[in-house]
BAFI-3210 file (N, C-alpha, C; in Angstrom, 3 decimals, decimal comma, padded with zeros to 6 digits):
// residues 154
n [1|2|3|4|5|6|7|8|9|10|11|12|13|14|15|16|17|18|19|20|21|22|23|24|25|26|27|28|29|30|31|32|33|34|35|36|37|38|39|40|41|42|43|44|45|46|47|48|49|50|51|52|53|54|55|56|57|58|59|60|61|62|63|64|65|66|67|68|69|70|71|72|73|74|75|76|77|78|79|80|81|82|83|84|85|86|87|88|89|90|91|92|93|94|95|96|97|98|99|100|101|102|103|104|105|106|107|108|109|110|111|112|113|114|115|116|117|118|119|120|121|122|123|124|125|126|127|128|129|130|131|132|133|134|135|136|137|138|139|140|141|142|143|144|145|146|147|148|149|150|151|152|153|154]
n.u [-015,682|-013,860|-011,189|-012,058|-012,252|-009,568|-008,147|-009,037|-008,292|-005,284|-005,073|-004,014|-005,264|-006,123|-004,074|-002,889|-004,685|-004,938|-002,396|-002,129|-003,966|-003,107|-000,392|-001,982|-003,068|-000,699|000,123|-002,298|-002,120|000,350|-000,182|-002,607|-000,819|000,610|-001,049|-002,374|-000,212|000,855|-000,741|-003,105|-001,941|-001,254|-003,803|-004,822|-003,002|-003,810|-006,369|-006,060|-004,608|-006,607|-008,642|-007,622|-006,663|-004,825|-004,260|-003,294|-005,870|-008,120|-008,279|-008,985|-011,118|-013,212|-013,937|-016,347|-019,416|-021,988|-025,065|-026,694|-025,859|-023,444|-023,754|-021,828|-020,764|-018,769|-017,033|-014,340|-013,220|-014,415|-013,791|-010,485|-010,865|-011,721|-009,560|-007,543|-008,566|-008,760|-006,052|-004,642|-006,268|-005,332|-002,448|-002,662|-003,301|-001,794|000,259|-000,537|-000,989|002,044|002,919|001,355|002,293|004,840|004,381|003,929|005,460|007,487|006,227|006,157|008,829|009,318|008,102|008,012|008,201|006,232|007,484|009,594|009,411|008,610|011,262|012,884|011,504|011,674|014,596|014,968|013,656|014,763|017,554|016,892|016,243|018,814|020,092|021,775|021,480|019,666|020,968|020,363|021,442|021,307|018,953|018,563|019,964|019,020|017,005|016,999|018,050|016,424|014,303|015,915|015,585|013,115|012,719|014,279|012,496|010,140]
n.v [032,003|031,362|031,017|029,658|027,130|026,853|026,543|024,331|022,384|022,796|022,174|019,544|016,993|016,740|016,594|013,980|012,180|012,180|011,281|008,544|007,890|007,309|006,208|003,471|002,843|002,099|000,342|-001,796|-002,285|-004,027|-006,214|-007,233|-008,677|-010,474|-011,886|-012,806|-013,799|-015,581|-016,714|-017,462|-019,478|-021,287|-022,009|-022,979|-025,310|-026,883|-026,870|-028,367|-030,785|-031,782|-032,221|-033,726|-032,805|-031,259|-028,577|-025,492|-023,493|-024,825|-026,444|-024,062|-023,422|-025,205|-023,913|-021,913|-021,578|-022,427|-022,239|-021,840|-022,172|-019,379|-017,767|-017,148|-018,027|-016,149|-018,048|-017,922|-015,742|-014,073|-015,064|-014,756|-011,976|-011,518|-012,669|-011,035|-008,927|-009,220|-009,963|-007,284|-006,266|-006,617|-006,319|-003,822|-003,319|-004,179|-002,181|000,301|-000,438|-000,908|001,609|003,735|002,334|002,956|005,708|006,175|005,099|007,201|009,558|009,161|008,575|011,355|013,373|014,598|013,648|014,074|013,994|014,913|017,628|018,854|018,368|020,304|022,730|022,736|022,706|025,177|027,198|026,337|027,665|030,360|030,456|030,482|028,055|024,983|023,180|019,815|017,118|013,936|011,997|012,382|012,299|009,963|008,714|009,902|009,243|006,078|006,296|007,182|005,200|003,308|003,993|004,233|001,420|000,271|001,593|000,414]
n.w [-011,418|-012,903|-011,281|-009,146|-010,296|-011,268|-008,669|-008,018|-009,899|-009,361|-007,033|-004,926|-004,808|-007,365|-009,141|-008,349|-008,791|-011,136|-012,044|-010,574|-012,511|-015,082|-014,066|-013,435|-015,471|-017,415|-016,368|-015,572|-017,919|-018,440|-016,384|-017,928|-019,809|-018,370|-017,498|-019,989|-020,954|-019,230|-017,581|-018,348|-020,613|-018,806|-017,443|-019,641|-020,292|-017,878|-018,267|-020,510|-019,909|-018,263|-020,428|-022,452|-024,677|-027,074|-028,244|-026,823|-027,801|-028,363|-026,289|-024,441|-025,808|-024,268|-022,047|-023,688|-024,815|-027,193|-028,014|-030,290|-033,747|-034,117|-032,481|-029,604|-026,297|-024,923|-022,808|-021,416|-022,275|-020,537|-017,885|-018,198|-018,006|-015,140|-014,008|-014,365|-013,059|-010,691|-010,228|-011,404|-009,035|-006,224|-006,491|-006,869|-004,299|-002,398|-003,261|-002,569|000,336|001,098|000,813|002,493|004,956|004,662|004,874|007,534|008,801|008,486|009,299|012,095|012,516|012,042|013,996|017,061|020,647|023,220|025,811|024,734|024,400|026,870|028,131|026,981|027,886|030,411|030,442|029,762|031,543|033,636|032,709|032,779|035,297|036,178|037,200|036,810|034,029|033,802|031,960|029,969|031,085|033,749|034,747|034,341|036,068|038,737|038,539|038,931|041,613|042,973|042,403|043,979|046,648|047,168|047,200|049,195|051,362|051,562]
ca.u [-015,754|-012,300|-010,771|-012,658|-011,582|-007,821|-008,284|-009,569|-007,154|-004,101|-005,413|-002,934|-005,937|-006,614|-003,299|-002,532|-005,440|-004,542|-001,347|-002,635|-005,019|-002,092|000,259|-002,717|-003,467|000,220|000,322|-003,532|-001,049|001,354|-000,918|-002,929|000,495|001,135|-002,255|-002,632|001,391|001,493|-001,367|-003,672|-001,211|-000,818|-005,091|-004,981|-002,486|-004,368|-007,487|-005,751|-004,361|-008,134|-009,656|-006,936|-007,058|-003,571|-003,598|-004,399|-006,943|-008,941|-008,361|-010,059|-013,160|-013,896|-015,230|-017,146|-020,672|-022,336|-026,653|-026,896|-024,565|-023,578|-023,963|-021,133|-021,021|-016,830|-016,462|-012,862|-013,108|-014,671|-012,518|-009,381|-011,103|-011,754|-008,329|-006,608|-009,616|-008,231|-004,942|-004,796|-006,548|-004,478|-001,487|-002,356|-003,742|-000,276|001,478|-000,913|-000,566|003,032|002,910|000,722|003,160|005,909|004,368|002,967|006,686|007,768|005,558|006,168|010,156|009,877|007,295|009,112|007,446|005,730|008,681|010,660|009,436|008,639|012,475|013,173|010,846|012,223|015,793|014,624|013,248|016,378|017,883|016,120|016,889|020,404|020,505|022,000|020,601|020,067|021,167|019,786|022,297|021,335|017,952|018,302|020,931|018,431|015,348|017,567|018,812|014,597|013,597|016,101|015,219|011,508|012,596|014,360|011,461|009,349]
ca.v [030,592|030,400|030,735|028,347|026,075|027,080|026,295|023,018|022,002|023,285|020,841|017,863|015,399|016,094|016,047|013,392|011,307|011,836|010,779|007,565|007,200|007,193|004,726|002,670|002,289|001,752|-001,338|-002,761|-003,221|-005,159|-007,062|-008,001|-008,922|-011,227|-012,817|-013,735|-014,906|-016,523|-017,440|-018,039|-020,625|-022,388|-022,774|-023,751|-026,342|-027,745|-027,765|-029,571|-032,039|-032,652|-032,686|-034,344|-031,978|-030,494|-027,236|-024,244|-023,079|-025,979|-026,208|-022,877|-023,520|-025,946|-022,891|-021,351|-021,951|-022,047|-022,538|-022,012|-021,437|-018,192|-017,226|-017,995|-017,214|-016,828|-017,722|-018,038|-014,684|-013,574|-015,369|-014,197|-010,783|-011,654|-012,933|-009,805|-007,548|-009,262|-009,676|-005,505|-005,076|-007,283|-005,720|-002,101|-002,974|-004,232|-001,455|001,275|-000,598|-000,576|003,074|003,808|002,017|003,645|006,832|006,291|005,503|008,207|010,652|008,738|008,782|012,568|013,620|014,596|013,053|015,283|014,072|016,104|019,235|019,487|018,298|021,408|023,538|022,098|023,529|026,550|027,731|026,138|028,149|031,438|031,072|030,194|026,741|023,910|022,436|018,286|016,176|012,635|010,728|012,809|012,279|008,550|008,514|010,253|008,247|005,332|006,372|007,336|003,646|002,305|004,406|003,644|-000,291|000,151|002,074|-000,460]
ca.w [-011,742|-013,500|-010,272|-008,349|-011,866|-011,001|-007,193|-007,897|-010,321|-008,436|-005,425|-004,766|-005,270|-008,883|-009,735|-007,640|-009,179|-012,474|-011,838|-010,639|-013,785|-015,940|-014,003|-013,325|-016,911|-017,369|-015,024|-016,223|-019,323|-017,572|-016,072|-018,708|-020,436|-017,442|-017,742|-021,147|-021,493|-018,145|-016,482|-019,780|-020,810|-018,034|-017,110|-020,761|-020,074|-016,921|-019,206|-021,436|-019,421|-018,007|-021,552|-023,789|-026,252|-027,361|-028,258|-026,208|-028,173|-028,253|-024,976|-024,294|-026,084|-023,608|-021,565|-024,220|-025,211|-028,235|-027,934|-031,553|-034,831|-035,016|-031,274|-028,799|-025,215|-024,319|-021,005|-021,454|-022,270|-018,810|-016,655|-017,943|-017,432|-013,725|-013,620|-014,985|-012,594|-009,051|-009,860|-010,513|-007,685|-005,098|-006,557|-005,839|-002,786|-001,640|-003,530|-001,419|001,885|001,383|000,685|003,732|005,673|004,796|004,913|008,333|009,196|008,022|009,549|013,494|012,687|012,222|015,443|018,226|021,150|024,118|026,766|024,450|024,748|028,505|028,371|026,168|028,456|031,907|030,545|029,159|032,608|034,309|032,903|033,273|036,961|036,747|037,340|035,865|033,088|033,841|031,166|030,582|031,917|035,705|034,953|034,737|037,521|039,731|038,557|039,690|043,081|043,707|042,101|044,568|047,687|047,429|047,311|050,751|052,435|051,433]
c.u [-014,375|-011,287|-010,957|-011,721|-010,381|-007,598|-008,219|-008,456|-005,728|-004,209|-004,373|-003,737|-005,903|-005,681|-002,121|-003,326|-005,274|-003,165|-001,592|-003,595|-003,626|-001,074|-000,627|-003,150|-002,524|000,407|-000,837|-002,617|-000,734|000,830|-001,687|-001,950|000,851|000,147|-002,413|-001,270|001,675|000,116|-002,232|-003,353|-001,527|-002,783|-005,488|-004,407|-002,914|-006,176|-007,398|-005,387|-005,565|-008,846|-009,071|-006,833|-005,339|-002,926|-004,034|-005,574|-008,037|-009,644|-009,240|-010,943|-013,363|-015,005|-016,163|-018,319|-021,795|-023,867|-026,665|-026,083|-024,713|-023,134|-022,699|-021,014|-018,820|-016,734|-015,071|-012,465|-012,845|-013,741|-011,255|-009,407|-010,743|-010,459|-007,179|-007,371|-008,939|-007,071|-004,195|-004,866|-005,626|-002,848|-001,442|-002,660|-002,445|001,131|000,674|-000,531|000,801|003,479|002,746|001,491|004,415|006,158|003,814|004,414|007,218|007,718|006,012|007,827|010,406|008,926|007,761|007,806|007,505|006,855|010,253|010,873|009,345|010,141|013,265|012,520|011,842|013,932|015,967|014,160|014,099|016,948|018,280|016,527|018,080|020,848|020,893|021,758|020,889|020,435|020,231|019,818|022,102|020,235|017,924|019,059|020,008|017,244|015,783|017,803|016,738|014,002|014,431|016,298|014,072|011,675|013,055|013,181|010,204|009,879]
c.v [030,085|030,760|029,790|026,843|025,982|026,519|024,628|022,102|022,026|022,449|019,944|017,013|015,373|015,904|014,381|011,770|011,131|011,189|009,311|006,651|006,483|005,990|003,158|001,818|001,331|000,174|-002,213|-003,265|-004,008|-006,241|-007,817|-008,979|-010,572|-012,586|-014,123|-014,382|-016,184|-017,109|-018,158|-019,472|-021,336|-022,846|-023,519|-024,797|-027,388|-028,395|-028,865|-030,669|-033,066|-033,515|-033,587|-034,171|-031,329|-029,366|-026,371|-023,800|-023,650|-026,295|-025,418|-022,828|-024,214|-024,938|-022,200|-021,864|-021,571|-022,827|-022,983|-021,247|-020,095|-017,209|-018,514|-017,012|-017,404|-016,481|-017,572|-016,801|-013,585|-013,864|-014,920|-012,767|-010,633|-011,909|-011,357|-008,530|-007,641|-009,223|-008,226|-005,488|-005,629|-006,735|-004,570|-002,371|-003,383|-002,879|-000,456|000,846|-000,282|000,930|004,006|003,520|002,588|004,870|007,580|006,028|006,276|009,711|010,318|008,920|010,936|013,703|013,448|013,925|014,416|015,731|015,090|017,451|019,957|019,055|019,963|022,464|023,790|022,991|024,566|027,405|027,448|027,145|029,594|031,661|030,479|028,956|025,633|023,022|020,562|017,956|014,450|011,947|011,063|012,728|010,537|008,070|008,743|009,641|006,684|005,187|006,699|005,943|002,952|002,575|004,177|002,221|-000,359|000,716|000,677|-002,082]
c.w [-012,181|-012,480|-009,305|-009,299|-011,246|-009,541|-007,544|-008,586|-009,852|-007,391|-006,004|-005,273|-006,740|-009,254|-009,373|-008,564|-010,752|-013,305|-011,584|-011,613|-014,481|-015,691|-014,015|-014,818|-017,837|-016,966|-015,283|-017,277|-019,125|-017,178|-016,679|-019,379|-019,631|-017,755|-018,758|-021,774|-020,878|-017,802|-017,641|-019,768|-019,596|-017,053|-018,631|-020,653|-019,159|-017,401|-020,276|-021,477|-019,020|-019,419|-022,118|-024,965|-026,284|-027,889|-027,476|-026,669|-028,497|-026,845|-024,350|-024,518|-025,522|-022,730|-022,414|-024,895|-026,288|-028,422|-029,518|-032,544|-034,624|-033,666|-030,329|-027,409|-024,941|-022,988|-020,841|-020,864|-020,544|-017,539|-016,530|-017,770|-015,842|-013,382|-013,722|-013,560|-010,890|-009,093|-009,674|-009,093|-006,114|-005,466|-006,288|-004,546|-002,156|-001,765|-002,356|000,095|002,191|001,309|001,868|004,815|006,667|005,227|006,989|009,202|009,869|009,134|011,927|013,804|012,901|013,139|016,491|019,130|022,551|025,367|026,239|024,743|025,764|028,773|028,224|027,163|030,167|031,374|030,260|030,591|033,682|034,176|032,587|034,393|037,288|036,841|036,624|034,991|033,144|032,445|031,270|031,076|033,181|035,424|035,318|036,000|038,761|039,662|039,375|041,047|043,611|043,599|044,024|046,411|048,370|047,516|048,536|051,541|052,308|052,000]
res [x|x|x|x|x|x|x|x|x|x|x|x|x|x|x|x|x|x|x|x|x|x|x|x|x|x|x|x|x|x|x|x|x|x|x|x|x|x|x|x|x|x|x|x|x|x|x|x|x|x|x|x|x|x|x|x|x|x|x|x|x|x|x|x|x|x|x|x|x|x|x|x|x|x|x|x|x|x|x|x|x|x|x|x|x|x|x|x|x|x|x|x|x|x|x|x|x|x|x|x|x|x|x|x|x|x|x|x|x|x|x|x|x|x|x|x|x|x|x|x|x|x|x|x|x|x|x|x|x|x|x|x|x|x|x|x|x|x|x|x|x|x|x|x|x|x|x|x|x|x|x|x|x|x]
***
């Protein structure tokens, strides 16, 4: 069992994912930070321009609801939740895509392609039997002089 344990832990994902807890939690910071400095303010300010009330926090209780003393419902509250919950998530989702991206790049910049290797093959058996190994520049020379042999027969 405490090998299986060690296996599992040793995997890329968990440490991969725990790695992601940590910045993630990191950056919810930030974000909240952003929220309640920047954006807060400034739906407080557009409530306040509607209501005519002049302080932010006045302002703000316009969303919140109070049935009976004692009991208050804070919508305020909720929204700048929701606000703080999409903006996260539209920010990782741009930081992963760009990640994905890059990594997908990445992975196409360093994949030789198949014309390579029957290139690599084709001179490798050249020259096995002696013969001259083409280059590209006589491959395109001779793909040329065939393009423009088949346009006269035709």
């Amino acid at each position: 069992m405490f090998s299986e344990f060690k296996e599992f832990i040793l995997a890329g994902d968990v440490l991969d994912l725990a790695v992601g807890v940590v910045i993630g939690s990191a950056f919810t910071a930030i974000v909240t930070q952003v929220v309640e400095g920047l954006i807060t303010p400034l739906i407080g300010w557009f409530v306040a321009a509607i209501t005519g009330t002049r302080d932010l926090e006045s302002s703000l209780s316009v969303l919140d609801w109070s049935p009976v003393p004692g009991v208050t419902f804070q919508f305020g509250e909720i929204v700048s939740a929701v606000i703080i919950f999409i903006l996260t998530g539209f920010i990782l989702f741009i930081i992963v895509k760009t990640a994905n991206k890059a990594k997908l790049t990445q992975e196409e910049e360093e994949a030789p392609a198949a014309e390579d290797y029957l290139a690599e093959i084709r001179d490798l058996l050249r020259q096995e039997q002696g013969l001259p190994i083409e280059t590209d520049e006589d491959n395109s020379e001779t793909d040329a002089e065939n393009s423009d042999s088949e346009t006269t027969k035709e």
